[in-house]
Each structure stands twice: as structure tokens, then as C-alpha cells.
C-alpha positions as CSV (number, residue, x, y, z in Angstrom):
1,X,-4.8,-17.7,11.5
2,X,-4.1,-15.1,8.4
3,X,-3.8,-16.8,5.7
4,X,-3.8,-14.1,3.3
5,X,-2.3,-10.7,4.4
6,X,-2.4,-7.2,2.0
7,X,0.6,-4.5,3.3
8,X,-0.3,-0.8,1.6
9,X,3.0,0.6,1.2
10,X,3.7,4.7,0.9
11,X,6.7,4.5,-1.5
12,X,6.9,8.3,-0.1
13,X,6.2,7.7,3.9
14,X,9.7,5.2,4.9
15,X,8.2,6.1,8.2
16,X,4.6,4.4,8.0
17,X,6.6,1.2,6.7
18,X,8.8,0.6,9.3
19,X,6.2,1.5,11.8
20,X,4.7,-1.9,10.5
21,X,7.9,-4.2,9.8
22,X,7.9,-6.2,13.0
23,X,4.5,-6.7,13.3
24,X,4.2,-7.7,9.2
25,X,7.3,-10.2,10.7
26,X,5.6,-11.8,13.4
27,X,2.3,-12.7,10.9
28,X,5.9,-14.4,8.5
29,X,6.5,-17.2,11.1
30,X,3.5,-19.2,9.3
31,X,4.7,-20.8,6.0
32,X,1.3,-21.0,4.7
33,X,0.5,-17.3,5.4
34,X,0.9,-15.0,2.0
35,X,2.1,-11.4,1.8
36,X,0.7,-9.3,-0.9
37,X,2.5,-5.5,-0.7
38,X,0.4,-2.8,-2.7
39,X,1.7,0.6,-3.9
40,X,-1.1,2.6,-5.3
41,X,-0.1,5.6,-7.9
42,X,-2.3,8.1,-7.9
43,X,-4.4,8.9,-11.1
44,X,-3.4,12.2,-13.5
45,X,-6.9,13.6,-12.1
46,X,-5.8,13.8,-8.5
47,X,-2.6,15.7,-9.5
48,X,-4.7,18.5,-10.8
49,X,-7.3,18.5,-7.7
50,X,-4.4,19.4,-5.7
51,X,-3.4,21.9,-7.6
52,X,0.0,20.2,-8.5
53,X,1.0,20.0,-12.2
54,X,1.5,16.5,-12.9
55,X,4.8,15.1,-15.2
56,X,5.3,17.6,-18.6
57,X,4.8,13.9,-20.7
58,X,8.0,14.0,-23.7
59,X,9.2,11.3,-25.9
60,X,11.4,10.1,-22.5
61,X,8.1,9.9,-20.4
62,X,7.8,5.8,-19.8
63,X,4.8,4.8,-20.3
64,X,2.2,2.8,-17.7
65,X,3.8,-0.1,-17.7
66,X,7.2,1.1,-17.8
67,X,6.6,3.6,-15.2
68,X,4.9,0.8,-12.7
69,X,7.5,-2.0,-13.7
70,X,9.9,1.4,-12.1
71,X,7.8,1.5,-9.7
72,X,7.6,-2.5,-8.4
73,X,11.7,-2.2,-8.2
74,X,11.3,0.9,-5.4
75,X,8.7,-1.4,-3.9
76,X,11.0,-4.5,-3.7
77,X,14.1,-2.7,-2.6
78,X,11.6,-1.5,0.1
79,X,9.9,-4.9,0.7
80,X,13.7,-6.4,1.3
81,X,13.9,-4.6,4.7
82,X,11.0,-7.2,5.7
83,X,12.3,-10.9,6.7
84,X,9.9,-13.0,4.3
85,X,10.9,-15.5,2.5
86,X,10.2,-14.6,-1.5
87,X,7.6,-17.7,-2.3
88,X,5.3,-15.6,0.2
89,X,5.3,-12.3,-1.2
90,X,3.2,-10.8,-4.4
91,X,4.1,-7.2,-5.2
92,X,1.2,-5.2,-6.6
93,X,1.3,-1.6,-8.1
94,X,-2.0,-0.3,-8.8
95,X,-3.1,3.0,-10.1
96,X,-6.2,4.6,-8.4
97,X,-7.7,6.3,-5.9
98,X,-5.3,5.2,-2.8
99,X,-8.4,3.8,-0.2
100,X,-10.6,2.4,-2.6
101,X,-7.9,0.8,-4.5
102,X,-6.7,-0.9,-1.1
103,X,-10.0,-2.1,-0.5
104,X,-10.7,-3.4,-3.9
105,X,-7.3,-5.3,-4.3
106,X,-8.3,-6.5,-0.7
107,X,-11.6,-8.3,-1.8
108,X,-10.1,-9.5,-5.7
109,X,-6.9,-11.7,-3.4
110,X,-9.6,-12.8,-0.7
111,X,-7.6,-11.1,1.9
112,X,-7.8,-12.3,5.6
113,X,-6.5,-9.0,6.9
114,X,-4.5,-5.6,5.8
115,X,-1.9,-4.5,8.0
116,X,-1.2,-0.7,7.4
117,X,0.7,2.1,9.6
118,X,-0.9,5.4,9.8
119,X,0.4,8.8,11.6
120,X,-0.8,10.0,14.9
121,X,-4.1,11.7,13.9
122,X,-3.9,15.3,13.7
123,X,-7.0,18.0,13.4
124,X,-6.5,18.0,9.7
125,X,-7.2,14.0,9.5
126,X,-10.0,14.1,11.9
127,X,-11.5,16.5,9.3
128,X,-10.5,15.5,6.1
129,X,-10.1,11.1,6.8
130,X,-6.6,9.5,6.3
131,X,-6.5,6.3,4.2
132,X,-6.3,4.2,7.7
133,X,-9.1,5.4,9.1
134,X,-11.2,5.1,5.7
135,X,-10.1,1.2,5.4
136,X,-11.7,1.1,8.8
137,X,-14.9,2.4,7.8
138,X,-15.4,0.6,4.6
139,X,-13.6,-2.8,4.3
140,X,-15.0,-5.8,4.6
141,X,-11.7,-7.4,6.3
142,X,-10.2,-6.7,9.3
143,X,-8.1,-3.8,9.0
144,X,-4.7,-4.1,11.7
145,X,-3.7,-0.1,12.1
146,X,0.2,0.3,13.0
147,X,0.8,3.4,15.2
């Protein structure tokens, strides 16, 4: 049995999260089993690789810690659609790249397994990889995809 679980969640996808809220359920029936739910911010650098201007910073920019203690309240009003009790759920926000940061948060908690939803492929994602399907290729946990 799973003892220890890592959830991804897309702060901007609702749908990829309730793809994988009954199945994230079902692992909750074990009390010893515990939830850690990632959100991964994506570093200044990738803003500017996808040619997106990232935040004008001003005296009212928060800073790191403010911005990811913002950041941990989305996540938890997101985290109360799941039925978990609260002494079995860790909530992480990490800044990074998004697939390597999953898989490096997955190894530093020991996870058993990460449960994560993903979109029907499209040409695009065959191509270019989706987050899923790079957890599959490179963690060293077993990886439960969501469709």
C-alpha cells in the first residue's frame, strides 16, 4: 500500500484537478497514507523563453515568500475540494522547472507514488512532451496518470 503519495497541482488547470479527485480519494481511506500537494511556480527565466513579460516588480510586488505564502492559500482552498482529513496533507509550493521540480520533491519526501492528471495528448504534446508524460520517462516512482 502507498504510504506516501505527491499530487502536482495546476493552480491554472481546475480541470486536471478534478480529473484526479476521486481517485486521490480512494488512496484517503488508509489513515497511514500521507498526501503531499505540489504547486510549482515557474522561474522569471521561463517567462522570458516564452516570450511573455513577466510582473513589472514595484514597491507593491510581494516578495518570494510573500508571493508563495499567496500562493499555498489558492492551493488550500483548492486542496479543500479533496475529502482528506488535514493530519494527512503537506502543501508544498516550489519554484522551478515544473517536471523536474515534481520529480525532485518526489525523491526528497521518499514518495511511494505521484498521482497527476494530464490532457488527452494532442500532436503538439507528442512533439514537444507534457509534464505527465516526462514524470513517466524520468521518475524513479511510479507515476499514476489521470485521464
Amino acid at each position: 500500500m502507498h504510504k506516501i503519495i505527491l499530487v502536482p497541482i495546476d493552480l491554472n488547470q481546475s480541470s486536471l484537478t478534478d480529473k484526479v479527485i476521486s481517485e486521490v480519494n480512494g488512496y484517503s481511506i488508509n489513515k497511514n497514507t500521507h498526501f503531499y500537494f505540489l504547486t510549482v511556480i515557474s522561474p522569471i527565466e521561463k517567462y522570458n523563453e516564452y516570450g511573455v513579460g513577466y510582473p513589472v516588480i514595484t514597491e507593491n510586488t510581494k516578495s518570494e515568500d510573500e508571493m508563495t505564502e499567496s500562493i499555498k492559500v489558492e492551493l488550500k482552498a483548492v486542496i479543500s475540494k479533496f475529502e482528506i482529513p488535514e493530519n494527512q496533507i503537506t502543501l508544498l509550493v516550489k519554484i522551478g522547472s515544473i517536471a523536474d521540480t515534481i520529480i525532485d520533491v518526489s525523491q526528497q519526501i521518499k514518495a511511494d507514488l505521484i498521482i497527476i492528471g494530464s490532457r488527452n495528448p494532442s500532436f503538439k504534446t507528442h512533439i514537444l512532451g507534457s509534464t505527465a508524460s516526462s514524470l513517466v520517462h524520468y521518475a524513479k516512482t511510479s507515476v499514476f496518470i489521470v485521464r
